[in-house]
C-alpha positions as CSV (number, residue, x, y, z in Angstrom):
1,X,-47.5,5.5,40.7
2,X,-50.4,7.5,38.7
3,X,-51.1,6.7,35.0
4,X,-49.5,10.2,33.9
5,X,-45.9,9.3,35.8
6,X,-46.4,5.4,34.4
7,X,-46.8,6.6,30.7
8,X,-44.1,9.3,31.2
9,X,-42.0,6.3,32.0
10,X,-42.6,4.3,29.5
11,X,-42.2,7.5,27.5
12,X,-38.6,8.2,28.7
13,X,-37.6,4.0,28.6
14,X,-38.5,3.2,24.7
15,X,-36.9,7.4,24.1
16,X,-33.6,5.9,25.9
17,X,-34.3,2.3,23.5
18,X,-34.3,3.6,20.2
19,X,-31.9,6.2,20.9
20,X,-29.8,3.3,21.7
21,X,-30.5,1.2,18.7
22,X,-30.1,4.2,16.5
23,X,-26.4,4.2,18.5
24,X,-25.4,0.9,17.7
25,X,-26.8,0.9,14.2
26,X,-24.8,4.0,13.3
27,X,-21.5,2.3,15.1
28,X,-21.6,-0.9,13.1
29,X,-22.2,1.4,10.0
30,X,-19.2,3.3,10.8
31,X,-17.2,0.4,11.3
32,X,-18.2,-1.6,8.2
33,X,-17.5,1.3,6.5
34,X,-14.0,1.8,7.7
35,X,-13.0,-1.9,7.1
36,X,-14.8,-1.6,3.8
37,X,-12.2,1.4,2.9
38,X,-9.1,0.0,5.1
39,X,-6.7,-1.0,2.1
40,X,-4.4,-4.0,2.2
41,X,-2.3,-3.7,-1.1
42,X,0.4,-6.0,-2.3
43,X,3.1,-5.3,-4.5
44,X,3.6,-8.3,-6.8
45,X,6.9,-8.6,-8.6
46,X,7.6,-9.5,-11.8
47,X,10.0,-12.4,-11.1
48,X,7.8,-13.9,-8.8
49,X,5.8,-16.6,-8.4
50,X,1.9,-15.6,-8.5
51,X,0.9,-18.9,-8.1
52,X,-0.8,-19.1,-4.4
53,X,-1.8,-15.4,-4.7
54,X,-4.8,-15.2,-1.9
55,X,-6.8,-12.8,-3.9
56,X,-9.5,-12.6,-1.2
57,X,-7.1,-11.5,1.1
58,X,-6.2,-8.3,-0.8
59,X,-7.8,-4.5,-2.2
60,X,-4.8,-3.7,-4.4
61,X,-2.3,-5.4,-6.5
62,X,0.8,-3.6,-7.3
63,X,2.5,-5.0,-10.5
64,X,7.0,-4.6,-10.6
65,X,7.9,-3.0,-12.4
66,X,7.5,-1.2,-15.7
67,X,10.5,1.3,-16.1
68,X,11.4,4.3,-18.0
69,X,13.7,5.2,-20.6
70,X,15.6,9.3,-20.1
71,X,13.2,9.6,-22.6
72,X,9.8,8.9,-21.2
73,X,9.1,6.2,-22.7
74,X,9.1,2.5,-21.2
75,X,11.0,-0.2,-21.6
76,X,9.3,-3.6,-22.1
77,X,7.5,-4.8,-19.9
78,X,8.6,-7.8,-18.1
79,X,6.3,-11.1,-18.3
80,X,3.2,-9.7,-19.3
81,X,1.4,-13.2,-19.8
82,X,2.0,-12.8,-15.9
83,X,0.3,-10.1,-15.1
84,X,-2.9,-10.6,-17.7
85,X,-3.5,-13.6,-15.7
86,X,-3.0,-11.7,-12.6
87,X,-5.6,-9.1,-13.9
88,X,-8.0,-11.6,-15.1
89,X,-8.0,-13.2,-11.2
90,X,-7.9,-10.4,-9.6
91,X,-10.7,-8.6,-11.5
92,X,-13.0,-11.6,-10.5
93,X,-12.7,-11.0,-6.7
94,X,-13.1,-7.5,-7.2
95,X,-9.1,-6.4,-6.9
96,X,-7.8,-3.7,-8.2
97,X,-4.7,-4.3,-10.4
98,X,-1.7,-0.8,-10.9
99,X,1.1,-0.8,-12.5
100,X,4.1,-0.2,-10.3
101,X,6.8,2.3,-12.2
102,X,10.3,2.5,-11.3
103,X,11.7,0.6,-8.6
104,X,15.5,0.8,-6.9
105,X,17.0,0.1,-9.5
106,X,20.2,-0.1,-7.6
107,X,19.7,3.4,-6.5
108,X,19.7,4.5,-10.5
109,X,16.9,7.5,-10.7
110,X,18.5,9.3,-14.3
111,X,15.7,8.1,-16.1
112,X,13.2,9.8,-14.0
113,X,15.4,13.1,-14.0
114,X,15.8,12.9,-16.9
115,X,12.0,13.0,-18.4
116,X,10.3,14.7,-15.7
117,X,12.9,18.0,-16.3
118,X,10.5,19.1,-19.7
119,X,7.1,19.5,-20.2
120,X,8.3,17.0,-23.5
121,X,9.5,14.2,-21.3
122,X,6.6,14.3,-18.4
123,X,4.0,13.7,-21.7
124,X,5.6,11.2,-23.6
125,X,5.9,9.2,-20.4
126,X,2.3,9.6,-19.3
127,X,0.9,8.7,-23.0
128,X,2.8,5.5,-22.9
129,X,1.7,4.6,-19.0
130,X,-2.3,5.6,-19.8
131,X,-1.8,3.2,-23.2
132,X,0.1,0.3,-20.8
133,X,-3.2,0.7,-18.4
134,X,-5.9,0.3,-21.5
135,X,-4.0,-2.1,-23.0
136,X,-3.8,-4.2,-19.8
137,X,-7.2,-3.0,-18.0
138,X,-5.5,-1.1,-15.1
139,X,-7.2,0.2,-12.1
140,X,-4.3,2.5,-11.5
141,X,-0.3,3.7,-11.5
142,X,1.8,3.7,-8.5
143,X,5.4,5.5,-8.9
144,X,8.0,4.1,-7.3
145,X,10.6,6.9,-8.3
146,X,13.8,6.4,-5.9
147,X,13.9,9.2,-4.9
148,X,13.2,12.6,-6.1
149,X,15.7,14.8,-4.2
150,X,14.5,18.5,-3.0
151,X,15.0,21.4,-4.9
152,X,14.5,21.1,-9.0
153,X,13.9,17.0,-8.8
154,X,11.2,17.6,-6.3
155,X,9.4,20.3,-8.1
156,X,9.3,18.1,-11.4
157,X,8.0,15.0,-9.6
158,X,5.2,17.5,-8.2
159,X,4.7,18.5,-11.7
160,X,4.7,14.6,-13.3
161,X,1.9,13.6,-10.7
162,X,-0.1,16.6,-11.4
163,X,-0.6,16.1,-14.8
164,X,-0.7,12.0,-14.6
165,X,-3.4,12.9,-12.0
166,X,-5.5,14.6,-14.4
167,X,-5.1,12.2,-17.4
168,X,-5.8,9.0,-14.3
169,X,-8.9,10.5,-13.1
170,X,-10.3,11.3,-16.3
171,X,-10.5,7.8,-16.5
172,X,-11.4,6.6,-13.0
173,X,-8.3,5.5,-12.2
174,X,-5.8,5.7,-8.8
175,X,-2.7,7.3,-8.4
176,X,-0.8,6.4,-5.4
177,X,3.2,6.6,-4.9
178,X,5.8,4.7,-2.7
179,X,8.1,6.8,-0.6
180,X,10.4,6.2,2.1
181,X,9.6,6.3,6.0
182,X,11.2,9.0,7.1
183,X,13.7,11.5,7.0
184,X,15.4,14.1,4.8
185,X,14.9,11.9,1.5
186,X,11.3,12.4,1.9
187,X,11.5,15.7,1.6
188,X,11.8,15.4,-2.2
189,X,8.3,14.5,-1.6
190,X,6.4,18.5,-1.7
191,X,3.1,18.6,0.1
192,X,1.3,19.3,-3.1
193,X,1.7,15.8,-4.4
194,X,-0.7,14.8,-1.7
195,X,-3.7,16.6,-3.1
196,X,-3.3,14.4,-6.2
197,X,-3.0,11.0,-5.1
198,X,-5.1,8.3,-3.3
199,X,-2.9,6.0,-1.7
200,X,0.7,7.1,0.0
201,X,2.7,3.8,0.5
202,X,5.1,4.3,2.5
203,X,8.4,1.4,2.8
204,X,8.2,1.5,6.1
205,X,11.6,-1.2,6.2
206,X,15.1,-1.4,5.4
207,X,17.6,0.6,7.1
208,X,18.9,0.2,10.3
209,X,15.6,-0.1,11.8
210,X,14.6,-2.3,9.2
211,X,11.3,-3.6,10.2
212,X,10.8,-2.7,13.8
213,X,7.1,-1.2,15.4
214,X,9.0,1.9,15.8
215,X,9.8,2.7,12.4
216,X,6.1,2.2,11.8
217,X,5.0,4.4,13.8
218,X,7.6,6.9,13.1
219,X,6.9,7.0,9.6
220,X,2.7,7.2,10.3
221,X,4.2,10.5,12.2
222,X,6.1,11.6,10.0
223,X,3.8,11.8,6.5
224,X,0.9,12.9,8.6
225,X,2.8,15.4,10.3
226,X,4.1,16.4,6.7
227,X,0.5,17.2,5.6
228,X,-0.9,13.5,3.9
229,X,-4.6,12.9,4.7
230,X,-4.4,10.1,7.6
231,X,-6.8,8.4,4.9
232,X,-4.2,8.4,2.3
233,X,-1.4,7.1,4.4
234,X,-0.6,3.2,4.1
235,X,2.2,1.9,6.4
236,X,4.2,-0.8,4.8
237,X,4.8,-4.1,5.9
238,X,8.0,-6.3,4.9
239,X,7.8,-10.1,4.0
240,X,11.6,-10.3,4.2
241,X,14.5,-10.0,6.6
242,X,17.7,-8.2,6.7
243,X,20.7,-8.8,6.9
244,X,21.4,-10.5,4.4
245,X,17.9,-10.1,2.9
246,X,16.3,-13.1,3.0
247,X,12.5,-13.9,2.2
248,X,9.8,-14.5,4.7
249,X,9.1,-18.1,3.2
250,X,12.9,-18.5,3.3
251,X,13.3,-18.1,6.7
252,X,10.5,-20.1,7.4
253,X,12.5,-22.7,5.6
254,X,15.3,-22.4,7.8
255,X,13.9,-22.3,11.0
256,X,10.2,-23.7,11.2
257,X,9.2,-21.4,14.3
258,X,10.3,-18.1,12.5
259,X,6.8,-17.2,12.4
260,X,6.8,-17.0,16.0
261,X,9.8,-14.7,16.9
262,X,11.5,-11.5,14.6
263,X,14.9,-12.8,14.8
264,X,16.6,-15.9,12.8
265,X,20.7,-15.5,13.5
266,X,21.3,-11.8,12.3
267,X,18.6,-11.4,10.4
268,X,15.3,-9.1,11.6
269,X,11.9,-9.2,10.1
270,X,8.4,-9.3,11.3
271,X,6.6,-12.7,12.5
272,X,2.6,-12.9,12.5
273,X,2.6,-11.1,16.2
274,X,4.2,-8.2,15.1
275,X,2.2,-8.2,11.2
276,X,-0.7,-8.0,13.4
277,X,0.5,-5.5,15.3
278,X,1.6,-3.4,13.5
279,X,-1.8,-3.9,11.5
280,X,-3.9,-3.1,14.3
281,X,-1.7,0.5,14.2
282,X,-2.6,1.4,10.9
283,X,-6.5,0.7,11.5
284,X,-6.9,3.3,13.7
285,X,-3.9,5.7,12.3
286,X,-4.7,5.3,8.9
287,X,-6.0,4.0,5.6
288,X,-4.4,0.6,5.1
289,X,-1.6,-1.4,5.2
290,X,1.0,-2.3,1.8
291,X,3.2,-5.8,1.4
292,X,6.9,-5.9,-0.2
293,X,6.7,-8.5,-1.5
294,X,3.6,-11.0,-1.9
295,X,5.8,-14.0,-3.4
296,X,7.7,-14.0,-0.3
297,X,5.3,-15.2,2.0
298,X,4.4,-18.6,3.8
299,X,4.2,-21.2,0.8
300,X,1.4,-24.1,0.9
301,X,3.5,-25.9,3.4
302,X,3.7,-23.4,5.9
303,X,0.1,-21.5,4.8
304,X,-1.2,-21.4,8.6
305,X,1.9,-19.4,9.2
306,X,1.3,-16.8,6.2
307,X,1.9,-12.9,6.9
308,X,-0.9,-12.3,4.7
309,X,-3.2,-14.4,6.7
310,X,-2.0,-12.8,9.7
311,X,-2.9,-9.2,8.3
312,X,-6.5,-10.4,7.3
313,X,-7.4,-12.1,11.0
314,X,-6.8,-8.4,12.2
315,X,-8.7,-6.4,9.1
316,X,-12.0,-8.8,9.2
């Protein structure tokens, strides 16, 4: 081999190294990136305990549930010592705290019909929501109205998170909403709602198919094919069983190897293999994953078995 070929060789090799490097370096940064934006919010209720919350574990904390009055304005919020304490924790590990408004309320949505039908109603209830997330130091709102229903309903929940968009962002502030999997209640749901929120959470549970992989990926479908941002869409994960309902922890209670299987008697849930399963769907389908209900997981006795756990093996 002459010099010239030797040095065009050694030309070509280190070309072929550092485009390489340059590779790998960009892969890692794409990665750490994703992970860093991959969400894993809990919804945290009221009644429950907040005692072995695993801050560490989380990106979002959902507090349950502030609720309106037909006229806009809210009802007292439940245990509020609660959630200052849950702000104050979470704050520290760099989690961001919302306000969860509305709930099922056994299937009971006047209130929200109600307010959101005049431009009267939508601004009371968006004064007293910004002044419940200064007075608390929110990070954010999510609505949990059950269920706007097409037609007039669906156009006034459009409008509502339109304007609680504007007031939310001029404060830095997300706006996310819960909606159902699939099917013709989500249609009360009108495509330009998802220009103005962050996070879609959808309750990707109950029903028939309470629970199972197919429901999650069905419901990924569905809100994608519907229009939402693959970023925006978090697939909801249940810490309970049906039927009857009965708690993650509860079941654990009951039968020690629950975390193993997603079947006690009658009752279906997800164990840690399917969590993490279902997990590893929404990492490369879309933004994040969403819990109902963290106070239902593992307790200290059965920790190695926690859902939550199980969810963070798969994001880290």
């Amino acid at each position: 081999m002459c010099l010239a070929e030797f040095v065009l060789s050694v030309f070509i090799m280190m070309k072929f190294l550092i485009a390489s490097i340059f590779s790998c370096f960009f892969l890692l940064s794409a990665t750490s990136h994703a992970k860093k934006k991959f969400k894993v919010i809990g919804y945290q209720a009221a009644w429950g305990s907040i005692e072995h919350l695993d801050y560490a574990k989380l990106t979002h904390i959902n507090y349950s549930f502030a609720q309106p009055h037909p006229d806009g304005s809210l009802k007292p919020l439940p245990n509020p010592e609660k959630l200052k304490q849950i702000v104050k924790q979470a704050h520290q590990h760099k989690v961001k705290v919302g306000i969860a408004v509305g709930g099922w309320n056994k299937g009971d949505d006047s209130a929200f019909e109600k307010f959101a039908s005049t431009v009267e109603g939508r601004a009371k209830f968006i004064k007293e929501v910004m002044k419940l997330v200064k007075t608390y130091k929110l990070d954010g709102v999510d609505m949990d109205w059950e269920y706007p229903d097409q037609g007039k309903s669906a156009i006034h929940f459009a409008a509502l998170m339109t304007e609680l968009s504007v007031e939310l962002k001029k404060e830095k502030k997300f706006l996310s909403t819960a909606v159902v999997s699939y099917g013709k209640t989500g249609e009360g749901i009108s495509k330009e709602v998802f220009a103005h929120i962050d996070m879609l959470n959808i309750m990707a549970y109950d029903g028939k198919d309470h629970g199972s992989y197919e429901q999650a990926v069905k419901s990924i479908h569905y809100w994608k094919q519907r229009g939402c941002p693959a970023e925006k869409v978090i697939l909801g994960l249940p810490f309970y069983g049906r039927s009857p309902y009965m708690s993650y922890k509860a079941l654990l209670a009951k039968d020690p190897a629950a975390h193993s299987k997603d079947l006690v008697g009658e009752i279906h849930y997800n164990g840690t293999a399917m969590i993490q399963k279902k997990t590893k769907l929404a990492l490369i389908s879309c933004g994040g994953v969403m819990i109902w209900e963290l106070s239902q997981d593992a307790n200290q006795l059965n920790a190695k078995h926690s859902l939550l756990k199980a969810i963070d093996e798969v994001v880290k």
